[in-house]
N, C-alpha and C positions, 0 to 999 in steps of 0.2 A: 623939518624932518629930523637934523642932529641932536634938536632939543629931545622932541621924542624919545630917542633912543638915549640919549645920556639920560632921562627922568627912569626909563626904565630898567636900566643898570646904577643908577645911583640913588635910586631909593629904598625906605625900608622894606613898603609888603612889596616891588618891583623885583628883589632880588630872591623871592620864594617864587614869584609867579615864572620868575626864567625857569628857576630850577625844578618846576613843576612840567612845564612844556618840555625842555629837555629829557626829562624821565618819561614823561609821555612819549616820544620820540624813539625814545631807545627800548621801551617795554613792545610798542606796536613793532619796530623792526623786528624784534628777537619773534614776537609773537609771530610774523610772517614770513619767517622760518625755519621757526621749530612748533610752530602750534598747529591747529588742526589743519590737515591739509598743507601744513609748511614744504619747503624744498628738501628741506637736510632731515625731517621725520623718519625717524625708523620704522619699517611695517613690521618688523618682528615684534617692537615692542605692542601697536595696534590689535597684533594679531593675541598677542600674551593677554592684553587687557584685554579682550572679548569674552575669552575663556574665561579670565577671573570673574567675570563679570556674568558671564552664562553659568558658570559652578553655585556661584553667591544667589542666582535666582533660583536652582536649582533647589538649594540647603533650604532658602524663602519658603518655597512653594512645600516641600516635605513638611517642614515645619507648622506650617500652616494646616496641612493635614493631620497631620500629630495631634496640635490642637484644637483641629473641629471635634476630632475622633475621641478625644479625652473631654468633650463637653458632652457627646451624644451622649457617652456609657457615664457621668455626672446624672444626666437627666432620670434612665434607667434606675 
């Protein structure tokens, strides 16, 4: 078992693949606490991106109207 663990601290691709688990490690902790559904999540901010996001579909969908309305009267 010592072996093990000394090849995987004391080799070349051994010392990227700690370093990769360890970042993995610490992205999934933050992520399950500050990501969707996290503990320490703001709902202010949630509640801000909905609007941004219901505004933006809003502009979408006018937009969209704009341009079917400007192909009909093309057609005409």
């Amino acid at each position: 078992m010592s072996e093990i663990l000394e090849d995987l601290f004391t080799g070349t691709l051994s010392g990227v693949i700690v370093m990769v688990l360890i970042s993995a490690a610490v992205i999934f902790f933050l992520r399950s606490l500050y990501g969707p559904k996290g503990f320490f999540r703001d709902p202010r901010w949630d509640e801000s991106n909905r609007r941004i996001r219901q505004r933006e579909a809003e502009d979408r969908e006018r937009r969209l109207k704009e341009w079917q309305k400007k192909g009909e009267q093309d057609e005409h």
